[in-house]
C-alpha positions as CSV (number, residue, x, y, z in Angstrom):
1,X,-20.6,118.3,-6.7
2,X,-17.6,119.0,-9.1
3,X,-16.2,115.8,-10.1
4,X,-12.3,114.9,-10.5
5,X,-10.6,114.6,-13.5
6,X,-10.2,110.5,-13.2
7,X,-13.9,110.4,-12.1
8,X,-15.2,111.8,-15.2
9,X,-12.5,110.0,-17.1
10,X,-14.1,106.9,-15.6
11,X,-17.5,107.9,-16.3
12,X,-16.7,109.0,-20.3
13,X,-14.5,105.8,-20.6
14,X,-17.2,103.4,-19.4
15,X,-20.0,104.8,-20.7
16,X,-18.4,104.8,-24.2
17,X,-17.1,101.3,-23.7
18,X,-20.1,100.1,-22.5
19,X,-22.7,101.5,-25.4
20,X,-20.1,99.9,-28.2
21,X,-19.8,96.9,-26.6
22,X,-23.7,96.5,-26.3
23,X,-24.1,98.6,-29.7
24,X,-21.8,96.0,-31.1
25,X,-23.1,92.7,-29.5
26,X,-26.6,93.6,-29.9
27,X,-26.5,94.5,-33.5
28,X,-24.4,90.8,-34.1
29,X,-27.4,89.3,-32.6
30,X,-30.5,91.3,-34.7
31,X,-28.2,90.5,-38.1
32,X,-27.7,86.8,-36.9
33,X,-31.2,86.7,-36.4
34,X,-32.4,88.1,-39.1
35,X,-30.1,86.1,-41.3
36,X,-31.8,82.9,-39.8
37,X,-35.8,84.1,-40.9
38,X,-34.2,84.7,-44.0
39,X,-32.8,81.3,-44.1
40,X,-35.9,79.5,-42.8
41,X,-38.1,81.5,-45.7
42,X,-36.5,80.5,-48.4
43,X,-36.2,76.5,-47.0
44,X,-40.3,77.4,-46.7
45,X,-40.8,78.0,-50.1
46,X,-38.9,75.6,-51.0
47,X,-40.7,73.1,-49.1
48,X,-44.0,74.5,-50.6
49,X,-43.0,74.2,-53.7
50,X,-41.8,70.5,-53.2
51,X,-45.6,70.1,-51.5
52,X,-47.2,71.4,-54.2
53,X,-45.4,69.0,-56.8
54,X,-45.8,66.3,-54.8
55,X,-49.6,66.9,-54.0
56,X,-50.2,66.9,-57.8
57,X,-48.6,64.1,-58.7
58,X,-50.4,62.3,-56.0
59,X,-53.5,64.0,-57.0
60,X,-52.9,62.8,-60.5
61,X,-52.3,59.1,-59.9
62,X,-55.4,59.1,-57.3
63,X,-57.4,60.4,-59.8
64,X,-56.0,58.1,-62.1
65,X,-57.3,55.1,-59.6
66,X,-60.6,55.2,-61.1
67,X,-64.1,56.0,-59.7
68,X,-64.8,56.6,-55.8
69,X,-61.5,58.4,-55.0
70,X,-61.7,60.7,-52.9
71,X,-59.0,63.7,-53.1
72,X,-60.7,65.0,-49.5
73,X,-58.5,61.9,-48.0
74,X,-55.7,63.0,-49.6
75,X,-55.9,66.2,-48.5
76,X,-56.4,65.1,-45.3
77,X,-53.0,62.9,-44.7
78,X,-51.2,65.8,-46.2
79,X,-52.5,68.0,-43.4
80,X,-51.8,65.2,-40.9
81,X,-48.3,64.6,-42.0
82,X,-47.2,67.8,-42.0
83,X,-48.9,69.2,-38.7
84,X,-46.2,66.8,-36.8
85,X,-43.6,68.8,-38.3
86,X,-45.4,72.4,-37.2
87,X,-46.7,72.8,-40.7
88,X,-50.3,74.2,-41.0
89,X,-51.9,73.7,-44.1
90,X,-55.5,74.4,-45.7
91,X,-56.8,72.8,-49.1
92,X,-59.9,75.1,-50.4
93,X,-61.9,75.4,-53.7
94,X,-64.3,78.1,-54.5
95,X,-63.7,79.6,-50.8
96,X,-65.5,76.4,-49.7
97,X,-62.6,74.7,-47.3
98,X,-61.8,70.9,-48.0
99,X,-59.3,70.1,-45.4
100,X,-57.1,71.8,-42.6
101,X,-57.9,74.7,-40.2
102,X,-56.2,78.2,-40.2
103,X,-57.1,80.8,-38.3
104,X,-58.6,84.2,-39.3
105,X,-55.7,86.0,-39.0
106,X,-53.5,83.7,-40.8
107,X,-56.4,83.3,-43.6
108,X,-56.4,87.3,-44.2
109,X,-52.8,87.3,-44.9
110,X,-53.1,84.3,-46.8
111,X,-55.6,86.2,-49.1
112,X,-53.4,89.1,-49.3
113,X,-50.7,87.1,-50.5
114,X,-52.2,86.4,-53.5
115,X,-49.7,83.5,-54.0
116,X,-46.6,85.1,-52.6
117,X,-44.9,84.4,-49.3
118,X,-45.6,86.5,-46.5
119,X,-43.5,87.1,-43.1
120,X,-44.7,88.9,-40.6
121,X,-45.5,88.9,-36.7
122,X,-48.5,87.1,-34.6
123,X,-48.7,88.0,-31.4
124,X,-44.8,88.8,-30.6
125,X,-44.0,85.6,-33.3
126,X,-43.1,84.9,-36.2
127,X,-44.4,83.1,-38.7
128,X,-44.5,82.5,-42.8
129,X,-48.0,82.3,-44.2
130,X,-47.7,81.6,-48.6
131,X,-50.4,80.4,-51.0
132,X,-50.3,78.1,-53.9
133,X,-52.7,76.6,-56.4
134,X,-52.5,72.7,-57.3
135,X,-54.1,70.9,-59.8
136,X,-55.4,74.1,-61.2
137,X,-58.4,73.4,-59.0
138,X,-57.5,73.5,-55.3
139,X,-55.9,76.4,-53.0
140,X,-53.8,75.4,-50.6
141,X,-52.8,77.3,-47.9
142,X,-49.3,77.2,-46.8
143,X,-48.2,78.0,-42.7
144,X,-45.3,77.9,-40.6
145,X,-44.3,79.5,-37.1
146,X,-40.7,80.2,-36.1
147,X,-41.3,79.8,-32.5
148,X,-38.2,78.0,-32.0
149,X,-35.9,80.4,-34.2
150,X,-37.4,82.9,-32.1
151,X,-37.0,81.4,-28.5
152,X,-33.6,80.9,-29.2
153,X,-33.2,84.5,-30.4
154,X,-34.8,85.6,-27.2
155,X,-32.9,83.0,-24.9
156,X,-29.9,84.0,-26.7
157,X,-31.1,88.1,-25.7
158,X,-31.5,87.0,-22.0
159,X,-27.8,85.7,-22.0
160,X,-26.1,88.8,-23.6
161,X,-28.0,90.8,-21.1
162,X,-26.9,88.9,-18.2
163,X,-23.1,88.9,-19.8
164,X,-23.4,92.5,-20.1
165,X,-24.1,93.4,-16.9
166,X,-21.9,91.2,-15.1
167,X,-19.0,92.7,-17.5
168,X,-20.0,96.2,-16.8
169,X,-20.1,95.5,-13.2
170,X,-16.1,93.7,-13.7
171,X,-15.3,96.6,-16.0
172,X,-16.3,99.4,-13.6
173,X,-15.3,97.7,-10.8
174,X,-11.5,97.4,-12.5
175,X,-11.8,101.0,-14.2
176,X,-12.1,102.7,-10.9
177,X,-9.1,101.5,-9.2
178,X,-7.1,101.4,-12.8
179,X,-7.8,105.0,-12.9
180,X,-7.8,106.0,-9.3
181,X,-4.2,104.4,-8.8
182,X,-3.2,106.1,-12.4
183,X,-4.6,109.0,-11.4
184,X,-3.4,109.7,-7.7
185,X,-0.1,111.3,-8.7
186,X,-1.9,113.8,-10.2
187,X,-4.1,114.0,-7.6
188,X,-1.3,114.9,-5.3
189,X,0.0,117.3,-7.7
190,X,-3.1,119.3,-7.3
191,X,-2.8,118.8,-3.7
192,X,0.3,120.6,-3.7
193,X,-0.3,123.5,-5.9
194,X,-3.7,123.8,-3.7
195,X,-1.0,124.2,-0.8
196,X,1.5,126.4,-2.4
197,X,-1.6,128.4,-3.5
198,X,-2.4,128.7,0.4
199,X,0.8,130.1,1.2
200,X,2.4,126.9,2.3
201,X,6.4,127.1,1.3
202,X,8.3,123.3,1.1
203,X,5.5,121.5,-0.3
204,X,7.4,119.4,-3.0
205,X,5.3,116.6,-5.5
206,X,6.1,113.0,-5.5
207,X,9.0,112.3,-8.4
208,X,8.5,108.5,-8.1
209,X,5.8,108.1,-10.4
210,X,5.7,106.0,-13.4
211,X,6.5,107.3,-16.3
212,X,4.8,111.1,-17.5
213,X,3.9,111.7,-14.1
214,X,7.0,111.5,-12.7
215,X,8.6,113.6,-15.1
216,X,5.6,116.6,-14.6
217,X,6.2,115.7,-10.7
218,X,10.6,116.5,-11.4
219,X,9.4,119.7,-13.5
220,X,7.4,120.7,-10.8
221,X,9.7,120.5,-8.2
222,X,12.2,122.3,-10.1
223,X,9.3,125.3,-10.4
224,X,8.7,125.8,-7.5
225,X,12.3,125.4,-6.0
226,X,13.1,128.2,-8.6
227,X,10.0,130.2,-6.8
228,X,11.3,129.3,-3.6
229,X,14.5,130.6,-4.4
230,X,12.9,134.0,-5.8
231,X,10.6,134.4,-2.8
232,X,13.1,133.7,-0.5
233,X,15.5,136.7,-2.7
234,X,12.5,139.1,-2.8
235,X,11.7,138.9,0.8
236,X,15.6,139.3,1.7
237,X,15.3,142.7,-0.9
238,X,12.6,143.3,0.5
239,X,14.3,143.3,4.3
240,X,17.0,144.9,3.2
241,X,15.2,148.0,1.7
242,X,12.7,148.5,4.3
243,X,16.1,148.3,7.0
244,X,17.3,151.0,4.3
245,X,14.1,153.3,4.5
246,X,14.2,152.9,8.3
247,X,17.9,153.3,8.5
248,X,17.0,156.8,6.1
249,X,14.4,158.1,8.2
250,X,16.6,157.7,11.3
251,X,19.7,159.3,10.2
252,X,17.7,162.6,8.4
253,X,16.0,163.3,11.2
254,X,18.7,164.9,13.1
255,X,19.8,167.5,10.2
256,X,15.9,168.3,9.9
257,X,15.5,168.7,13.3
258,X,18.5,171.1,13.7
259,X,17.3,172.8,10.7
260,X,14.2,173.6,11.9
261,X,15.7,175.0,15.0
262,X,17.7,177.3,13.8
263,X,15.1,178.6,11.3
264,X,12.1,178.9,14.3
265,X,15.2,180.5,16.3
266,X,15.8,183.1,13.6
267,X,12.1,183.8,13.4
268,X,11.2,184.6,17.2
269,X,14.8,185.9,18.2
270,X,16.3,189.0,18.0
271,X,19.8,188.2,16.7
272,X,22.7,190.1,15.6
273,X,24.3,189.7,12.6
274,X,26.7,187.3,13.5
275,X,24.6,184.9,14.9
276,X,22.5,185.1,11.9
277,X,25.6,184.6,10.1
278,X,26.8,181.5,12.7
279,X,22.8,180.0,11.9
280,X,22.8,180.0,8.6
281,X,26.4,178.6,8.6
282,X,25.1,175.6,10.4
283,X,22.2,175.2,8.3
284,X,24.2,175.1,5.4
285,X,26.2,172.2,7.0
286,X,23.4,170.6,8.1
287,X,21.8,170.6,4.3
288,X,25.1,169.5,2.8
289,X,25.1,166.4,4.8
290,X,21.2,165.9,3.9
291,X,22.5,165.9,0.2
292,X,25.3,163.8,1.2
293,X,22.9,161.2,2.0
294,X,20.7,161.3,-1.5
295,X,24.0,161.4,-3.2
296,X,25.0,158.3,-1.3
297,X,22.0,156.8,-1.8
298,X,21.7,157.8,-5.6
299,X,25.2,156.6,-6.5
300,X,24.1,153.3,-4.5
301,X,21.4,152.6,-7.1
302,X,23.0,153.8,-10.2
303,X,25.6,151.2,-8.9
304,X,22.9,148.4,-9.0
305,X,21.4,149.3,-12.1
306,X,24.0,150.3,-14.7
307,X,26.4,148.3,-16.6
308,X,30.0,148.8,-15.9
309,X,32.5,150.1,-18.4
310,X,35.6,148.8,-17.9
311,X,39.1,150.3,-19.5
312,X,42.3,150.7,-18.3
313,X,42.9,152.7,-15.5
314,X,46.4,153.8,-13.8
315,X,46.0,153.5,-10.0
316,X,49.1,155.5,-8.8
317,X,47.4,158.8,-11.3
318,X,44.1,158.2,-9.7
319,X,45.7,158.0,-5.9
320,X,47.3,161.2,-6.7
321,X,44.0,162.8,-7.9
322,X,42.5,161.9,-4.8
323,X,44.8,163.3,-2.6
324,X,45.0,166.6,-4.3
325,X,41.1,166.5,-3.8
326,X,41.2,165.7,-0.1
327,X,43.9,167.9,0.9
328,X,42.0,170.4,1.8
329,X,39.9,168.3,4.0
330,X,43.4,167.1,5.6
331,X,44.5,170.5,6.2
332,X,40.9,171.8,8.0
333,X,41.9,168.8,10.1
334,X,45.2,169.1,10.7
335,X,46.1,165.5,9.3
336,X,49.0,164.6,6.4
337,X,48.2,163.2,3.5
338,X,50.7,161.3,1.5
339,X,51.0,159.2,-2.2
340,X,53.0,156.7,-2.4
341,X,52.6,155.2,-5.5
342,X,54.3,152.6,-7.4
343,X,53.1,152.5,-11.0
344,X,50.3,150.3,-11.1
345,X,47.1,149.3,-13.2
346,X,44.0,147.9,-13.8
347,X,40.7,147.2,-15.5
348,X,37.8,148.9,-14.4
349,X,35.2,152.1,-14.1
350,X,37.6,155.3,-13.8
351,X,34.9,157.2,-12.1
352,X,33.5,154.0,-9.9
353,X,37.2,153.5,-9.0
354,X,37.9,157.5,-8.1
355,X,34.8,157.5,-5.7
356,X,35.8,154.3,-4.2
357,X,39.5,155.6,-3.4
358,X,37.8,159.1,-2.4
359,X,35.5,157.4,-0.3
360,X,38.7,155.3,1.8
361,X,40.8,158.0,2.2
362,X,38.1,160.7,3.1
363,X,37.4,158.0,5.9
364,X,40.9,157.6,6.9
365,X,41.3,161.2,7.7
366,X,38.2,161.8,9.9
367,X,39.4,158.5,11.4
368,X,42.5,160.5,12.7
369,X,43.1,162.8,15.1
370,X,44.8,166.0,14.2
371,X,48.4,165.1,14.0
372,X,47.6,162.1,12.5
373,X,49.0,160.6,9.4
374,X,47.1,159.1,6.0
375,X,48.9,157.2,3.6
376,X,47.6,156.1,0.0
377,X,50.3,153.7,-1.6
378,X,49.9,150.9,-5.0
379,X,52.3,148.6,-6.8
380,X,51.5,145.8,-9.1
381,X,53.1,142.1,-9.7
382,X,52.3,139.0,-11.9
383,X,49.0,138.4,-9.5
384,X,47.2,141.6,-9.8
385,X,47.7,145.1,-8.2
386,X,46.9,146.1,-4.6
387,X,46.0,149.9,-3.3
388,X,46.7,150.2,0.3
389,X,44.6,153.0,2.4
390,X,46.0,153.4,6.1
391,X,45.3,156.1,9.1
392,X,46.8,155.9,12.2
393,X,43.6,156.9,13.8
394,X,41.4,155.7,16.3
395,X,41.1,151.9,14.9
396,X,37.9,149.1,15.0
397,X,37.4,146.3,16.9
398,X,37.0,142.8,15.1
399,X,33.2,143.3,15.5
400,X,33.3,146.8,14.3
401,X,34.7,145.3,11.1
402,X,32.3,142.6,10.7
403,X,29.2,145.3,10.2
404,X,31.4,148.2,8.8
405,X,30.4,147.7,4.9
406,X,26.6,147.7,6.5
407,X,24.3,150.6,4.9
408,X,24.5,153.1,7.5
409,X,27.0,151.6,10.1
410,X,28.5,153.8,12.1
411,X,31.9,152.7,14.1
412,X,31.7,155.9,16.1
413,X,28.5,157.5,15.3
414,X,29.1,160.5,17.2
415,X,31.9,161.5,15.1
416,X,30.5,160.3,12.2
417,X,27.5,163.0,12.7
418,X,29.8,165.5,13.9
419,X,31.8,165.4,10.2
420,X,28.5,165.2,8.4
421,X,29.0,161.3,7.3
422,X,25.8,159.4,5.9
423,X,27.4,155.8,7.2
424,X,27.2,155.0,3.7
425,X,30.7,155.0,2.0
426,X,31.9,151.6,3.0
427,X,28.6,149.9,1.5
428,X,29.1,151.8,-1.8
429,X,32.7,150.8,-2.1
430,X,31.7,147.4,-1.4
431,X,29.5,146.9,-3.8
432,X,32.0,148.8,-6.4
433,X,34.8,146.0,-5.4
434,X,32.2,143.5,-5.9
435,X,31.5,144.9,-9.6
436,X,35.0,144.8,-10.4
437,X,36.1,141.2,-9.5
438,X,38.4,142.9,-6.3
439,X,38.5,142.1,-2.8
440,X,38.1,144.1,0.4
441,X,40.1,143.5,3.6
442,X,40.7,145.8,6.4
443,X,43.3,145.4,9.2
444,X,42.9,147.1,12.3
445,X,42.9,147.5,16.1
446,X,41.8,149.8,18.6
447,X,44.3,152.7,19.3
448,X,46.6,151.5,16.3
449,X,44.5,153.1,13.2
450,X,43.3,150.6,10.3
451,X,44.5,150.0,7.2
452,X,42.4,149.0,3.8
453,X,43.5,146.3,1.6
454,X,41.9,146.5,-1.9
455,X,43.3,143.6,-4.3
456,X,42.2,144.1,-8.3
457,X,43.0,140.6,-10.6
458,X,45.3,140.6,-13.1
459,X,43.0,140.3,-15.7
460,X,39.4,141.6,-15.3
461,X,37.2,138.9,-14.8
462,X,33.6,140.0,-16.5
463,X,32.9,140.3,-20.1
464,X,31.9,144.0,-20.2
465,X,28.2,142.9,-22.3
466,X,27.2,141.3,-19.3
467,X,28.2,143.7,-16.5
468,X,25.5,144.3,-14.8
469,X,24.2,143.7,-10.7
């Protein structure tokens, strides 16, 4: 099983804690201890050596008594004496033993001694054995156990391990919800991302945390409300292109299709050469308006992807530009074209600003009727300048004008295919009034012909660096 990052943050923290604290105590305990044999070795030689004066001088004035004393007695009391006080001692000479009783284990390390003191263990205890001579004559034999030095080390063992444990037990116990409470915000965190990760949009990570947490909670948000907001942009592109390709295949289908006829028909008929002459005439049409479309559609993404370069531009020479250029088109239609232009700038793309005006008028006059009337008019005042576009055609409806900068919306889509139109203009010269800071409006009514409103500011409002969609 994997375990959480507070879980082995518990484990690691308590574990370390817990082999110092031991580490720490325990050691305390084996130097205190070992201190205290220290200490009771040196009072032991000490106190040998004090036996061993005293011994002689009590040997001396015994012997000093005068005939029948026996130094066996006064061996004796010694032995007596200091038994009481957990001494053990042995008086020998020549190996032969006078007084006292050692055992063989504590008589071997007497002999190995050879007059120096000796600590060691007995069964688990332990002890100082030393030997010394007195009188020049007698060995004595010098024992003592720590048994009480060392049962107080070992009750004082049994206590640190019952503190310990009961400490690690509080310790763990108090680690595990310390760290479990620290740790939930995070927890959630990785709850969420675990979520988003599924596909789950909204999930948002609790900001009320203490401290770091809530801070990384508040940057998280912020992430993935920025992702939100991208996700929720690419899937709206994303919409809007496949709506595009749709839209595409739709509207070319009809000039392939016709194509195609006409070419089958020229290939199992037996035409004359005017109807040759009358397909291939419609052929031709039908191609141009194919490359109508790419060029719509090419201009559209040139639009979106190039900076714009912005200069001065006079509207009324432009206007006039573009009604020499569409007067052919008016004539073939049987429409007047007028300019009535006031002199009249602005700031912006020449050649974005000729193919939006192209793109108005050339839909003003297939909006009309032949006999109808186009005009294209400017002026300019302390606000900005306005460009007027206006056909006394056929009109829109208020929902017609609602949809009518749409990618391929059509108001009258059989006229539309009948003049070769993509449904594409309006789009494009919304998004080139977009560009330049301007704004669209169109007036209209069924029966009463529509007239475009295009309003540029005064000053441009982009910095030309930065011009970019």
């Amino acid at each position: 099983m994997k375990l959480k990052f507070w879980q082995k943050t518990f484990l690691l923290t308590l574990v370390i804690f817990l082999v110092c604290l031991n580490a720490g105590v325990f050691s305390l305990a084996v130097y205190t201890h070992s201190r205290d044999l220290n200490a009771e070795c040196a009072n032991c030689r000490a106190e040998l050596n004090y036996l061993v004066q005293a011994f002689n001088r009590d040997y001396d004035d015994l012997m000093a008594a005068g005939e029948g004393a026996d130094p066996v007695l006064l061996m004796d009391s010694y032995c007596s004496f200091y038994a009481k006080r957990g001494v053990l001692l042995e008086f020998s000479e020549g190996g032969t033993i006078l007084s006292g009783a050692f055992s063989e284990a504590h008589r071997e390390i007497a002999e190995e001694t050879e007059g120096f003191g000796q600590f060691g263990k007995q069964k688990d205890r332990f002890f100082f054995i030393s030997t010394s001579v007195c009188d020049h004559t007698y060995t004595l034999v010098y024992g003592r156990s720590f048994a009480e030095t060392d049962n107080a080390f070992r009750s004082l063992m049994t206590a640190f391990t019952v503190i310990s444990l009961t400490l690690s037990a509080v310790l763990a116990t108090a680690l595990f919800f310390i760290l479990k409470r620290v740790s939930a915000p995070l927890e959630h965190l990785q709850q969420a991302t675990e979520r988003i990760a599924a596909g789950e949009s909204g999930v948002r990570a609790d900001e009320k945390a203490p401290g770091e947490f809530g801070q990384l909670g508040k940057s998280f948000n912020e992430m993935v409300g920025k992702l939100d907001a991208q996700m929720e942009e690419l899937k709206q592109n994303a919409v809007q292109k496949q709506r595009l390709v749709d839209d595409l295949a739709h509207e070319i289908r009809t000039p392939l299709t016709v194509i195609y006829g006409y070419a089958e028909y020229l290939r199992r008929a037996g035409t004359n050469e005017e109807e040759k002459i009358n397909c291939a005439i419609s052929v031709m049409h039908e191609a141009k308006r194919l490359r109508q479309i790419s060029e719509k559609l090419l201009d559209d993404a040139v639009l979106r992807e190039n900076a714009l370069h912005a200069e001065p531009v006079d509207l009324d020479a432009l206007l006039r530009e573009t009604g020499r250029s569409l007067l052919p088109i008016a004539c073939e239609k049987a429409v007047q074209l007028s300019v009535e232009a006031e002199p009249a700038s602005c700031y912006g793309d020449r050649i974005l600003l000729d193919m939006l005006f192209y793109n108005l008028a050339e839909n003003a006059v297939k909006a009309c009727e032949p006999g109808g009337h186009v005009v294209l008019s400017c002026r300019s005042d302390e606000t900005g300048s306005l460009v007027r576009v206006s056909d006394d055609g056929k009109g829109m409806t208020e929902e017609q004008m609602k949809h009518v900068t749409e990618p391929f919306y059509r108001t009258d889509a059989s006229r539309s295919r009948a003049s070769g139109g993509a449904g594409l203009g309006l789009s494009l010269c919304s998004r080139i009034i977009e560009k330049h800071g301007a704004k669209l409006r169109f007036d209209s009514a069924p029966g009463k012909g529509t007239t475009v409103f295009v309003t540029f500011p005064k000053d441009f409002p982009f910095d030309n660096s930065t011009m970019t969609t």
